[in-house]
C-alpha positions, -999 to +999 in steps of 0.1 A: +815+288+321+794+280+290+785+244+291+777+248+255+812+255+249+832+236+276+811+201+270+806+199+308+776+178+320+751+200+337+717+195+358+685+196+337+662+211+363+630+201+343+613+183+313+605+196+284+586+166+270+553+151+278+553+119+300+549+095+270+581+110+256+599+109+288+589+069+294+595+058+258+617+032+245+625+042+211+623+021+184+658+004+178+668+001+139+694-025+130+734-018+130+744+005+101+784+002+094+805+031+086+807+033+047+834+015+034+834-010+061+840-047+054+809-065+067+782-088+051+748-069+059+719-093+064+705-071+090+682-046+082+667-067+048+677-046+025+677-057-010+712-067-021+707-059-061+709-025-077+679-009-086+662-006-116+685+010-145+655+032-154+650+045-117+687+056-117+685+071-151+654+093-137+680+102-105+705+116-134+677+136-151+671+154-120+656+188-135+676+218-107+641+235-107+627+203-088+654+210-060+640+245-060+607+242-059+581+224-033+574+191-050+532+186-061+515+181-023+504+142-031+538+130-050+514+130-084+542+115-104+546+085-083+508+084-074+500+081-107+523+057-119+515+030-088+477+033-103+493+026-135+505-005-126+482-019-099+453-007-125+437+014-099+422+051-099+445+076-083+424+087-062+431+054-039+467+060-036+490+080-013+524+078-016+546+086+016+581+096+028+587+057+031+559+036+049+572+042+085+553+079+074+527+065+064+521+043+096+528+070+118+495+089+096+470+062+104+483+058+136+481+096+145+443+096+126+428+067+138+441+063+177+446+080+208+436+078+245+410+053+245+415+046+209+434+015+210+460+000+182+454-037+181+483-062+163+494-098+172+527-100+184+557-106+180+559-084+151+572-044+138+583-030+170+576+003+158+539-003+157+538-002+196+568+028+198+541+049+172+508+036+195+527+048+227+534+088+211+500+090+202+486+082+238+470+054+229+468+022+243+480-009+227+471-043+227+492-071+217+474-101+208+503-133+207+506-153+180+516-190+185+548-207+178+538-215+141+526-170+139+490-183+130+470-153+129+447-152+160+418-138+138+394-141+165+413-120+195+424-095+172+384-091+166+373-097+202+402-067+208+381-043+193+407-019+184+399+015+160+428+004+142+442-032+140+475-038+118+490-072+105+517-074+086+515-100+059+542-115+055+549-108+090+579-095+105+604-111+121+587-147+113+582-138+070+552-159+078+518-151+061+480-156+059+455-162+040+437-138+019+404-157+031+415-153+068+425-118+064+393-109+048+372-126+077+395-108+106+382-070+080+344-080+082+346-084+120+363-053+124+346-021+133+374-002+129+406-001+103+424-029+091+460-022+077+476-050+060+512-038+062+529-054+028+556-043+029+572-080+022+545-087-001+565-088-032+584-120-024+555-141-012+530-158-032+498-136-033+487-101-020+456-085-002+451-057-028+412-069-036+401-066-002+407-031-007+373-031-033+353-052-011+361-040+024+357+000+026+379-004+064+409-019+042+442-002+039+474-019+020+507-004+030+538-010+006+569-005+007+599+001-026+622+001+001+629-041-003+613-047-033+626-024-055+658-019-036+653+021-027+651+018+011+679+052+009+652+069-010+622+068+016+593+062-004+559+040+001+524+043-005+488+031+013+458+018-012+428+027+004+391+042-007+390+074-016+370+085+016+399+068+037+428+087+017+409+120+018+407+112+058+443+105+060+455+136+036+441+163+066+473+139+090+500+139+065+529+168+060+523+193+033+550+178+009+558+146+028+575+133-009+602+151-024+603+154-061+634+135-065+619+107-040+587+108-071+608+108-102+626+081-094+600+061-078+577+062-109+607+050-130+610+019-108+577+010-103+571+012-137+599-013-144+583-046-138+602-068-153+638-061-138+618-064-100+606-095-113+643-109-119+653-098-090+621-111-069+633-145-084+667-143-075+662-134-041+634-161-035+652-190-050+681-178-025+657-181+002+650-215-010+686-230-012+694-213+022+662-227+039+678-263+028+712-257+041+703-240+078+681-268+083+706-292+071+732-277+100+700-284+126+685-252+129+649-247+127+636-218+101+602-207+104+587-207+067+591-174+050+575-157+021+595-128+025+631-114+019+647-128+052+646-157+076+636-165+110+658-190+124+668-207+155+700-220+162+704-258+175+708-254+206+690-218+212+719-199+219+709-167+197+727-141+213+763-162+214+759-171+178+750-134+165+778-121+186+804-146+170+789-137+135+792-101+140+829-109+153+835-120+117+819-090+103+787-107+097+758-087+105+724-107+114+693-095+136+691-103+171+661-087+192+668-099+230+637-105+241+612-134+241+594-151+224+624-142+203+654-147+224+660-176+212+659-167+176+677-149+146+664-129+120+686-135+090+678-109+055+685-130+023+719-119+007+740-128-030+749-161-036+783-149-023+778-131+011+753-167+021+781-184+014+800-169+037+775-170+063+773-209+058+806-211+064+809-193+094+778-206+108+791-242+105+824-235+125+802-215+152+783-243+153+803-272+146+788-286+120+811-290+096+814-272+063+781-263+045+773-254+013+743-237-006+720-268-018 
């Protein structure tokens, strides 16, 4: 009988895939409920506002000749308006279908057997996952328990293409624009300074861009600009890098749609800077209260928080949270075994947490401070 059409297992006599792909551990994304499912989300640091009214407006103006044609090969629309607002030239911008694509470019341009991907750890897990299909070795420099960036070993690593993400992920930790711009002048190879927290910390990398010609900013709208559904990022980088990094990418790797409505919300600065200040002074207040229940939380400048529990017992306290239909970050292995990773949400889902958190833990009730 037809195993396609009976469902019975049957014996795969050989592999189709190369070795890498047979050996890899995929990269993991965080829980995604059923829609319409009653749970608090603070997984997957998502932005918990609506986008910009403009952006949605665009989505409705949707011209059916754009869903039948191939969109323009670098999404011009969007291109140009990110040089709009960052006052740059155009020609240093290429948008992406999200910045996952976009890593997965310089990643497949810059490395391969021999040509190693350098980034301290722990950090994106995908960065390692992209390093190992490309063939190419990675090295993982550690960070220390405060995630001070170990400028010196990611140098001394020598890698054709070293990535730190600023603020970093899981620890929302950052570093200086001076440090960052010593770690690019001892570099041989590519730096990528993957922003895509960037928005809710205090400063950005974009000038070493001008002053260091191995620079390349990722971004993100996916947090910021609360269009992670949409898929849509972009790199800053000179010209000669983007030119390099055009041969790599898809032929129309951003849908039309994906550039209408992306120029719309970039474009609308002032309703991502309400939002920015929402979310940060809800990362403030919820700092004060985890730490008032005994936990430790690492320092963030981003949309989430790194957090350990009082008595380090991560993986019992995420379990009993997602028992509740609370939805929090746990990644199992060390140095963050120990640890939570915890996106900011409304006023009202923290609240919730908080309460939950203190019976899990014992601490009593807890508010927002």
């Amino acid at each position: 009988m037809d195993p396609l059409t009976t469902g019975r297992s049957y014996i795969r006599l050989v592999s189709f895939f190369r070795n890498a792909i047979e050996t890899l551990e995929p990269y993991t994304p965080g829980d995604q409920p059923a829609p319409g499912s009653r749970t608090i989300k603070l997984n997957t640091n998502e932005n918990p506002y609506p986008p910009s009214p403009h952006a949605l407006d665009a989505l409705r103006q949707v011209n059916p000749d754009q869903l039948r044609r191939y969109p323009r090969s670098r999404g011009d629309e969007f291109r140009e308006a990110v040089a709009e607002v960052l006052a740059l030239d155009q020609t240093w911008v290429l948008p992406g279908n999200g910045s996952d694509e976009l890593l997965t470019v310089l990643i497949r341009s810059v490395t391969g057997p021999g040509r190693p991907l350098v980034y301290p750890t722990p950090t994106y897990v995908l960065y390692s996952t992209l390093a190992e299909i490309q063939g190419a070795p990675a090295i993982e420099v550690p960070f220390d328990d405060n995630f001070a960036l170990p400028v010196e070993l990611l140098q001394a690593a020598r890698g054709t293409l070293t990535i730190v993400a600023n603020p970093n992920s899981p620890s929302g930790t950052t570093t200086r624009i001076e440090r960052l711009s010593i770690l690019a002048a001892g570099l041989k190879g590519l730096l990528v300074i993957d922003e895509a927290y960037v928005a809710f910390a205090d400063d950005d990398a974009l000038s070493l861009v001008q002053h260091h010609p191995n620079v390349v900013i990722l971004r993100t709208l996916s947090k910021s600009h609360s269009l992670a559904g949409l898929r849509l990022g972009f790199v800053v980088a000179q010209p000669e890098v983007i030119e390099g990094l055009v041969k790599v990418k898809d032929s129309y790797n951003v849908g039309a749609v994906a550039a209408q409505v992306g120029a719309a919300a970039i474009r609308d600065v002032d309703h991502t800077r309400r939002t920015i200040a929402k979310i940060r002074e809800s990362r403030r207040r919820l700092t004060v209260a985890l730490e008032t229940m005994g936990c430790r939380v690492w320092p963030s400048q981003a949309n989430f928080l790194l957090i350990r529990p009082p008595d380090g017992d991560a993986k019992q306290v995420y379990r009993k949270l997602g028992s509740r239909g609370i939805l929090v970050r746990y990644f199992g292995k060390q140095p963050l075994s120990d640890k939570l990773r915890i996106t900011i949400g409304t006023d009202e889902e923290q609240a919730v947490l908080l309460e939950s958190l203190a019976e899990i833990l014992s601490g009593g009730p807890a508010a927002i401070g």
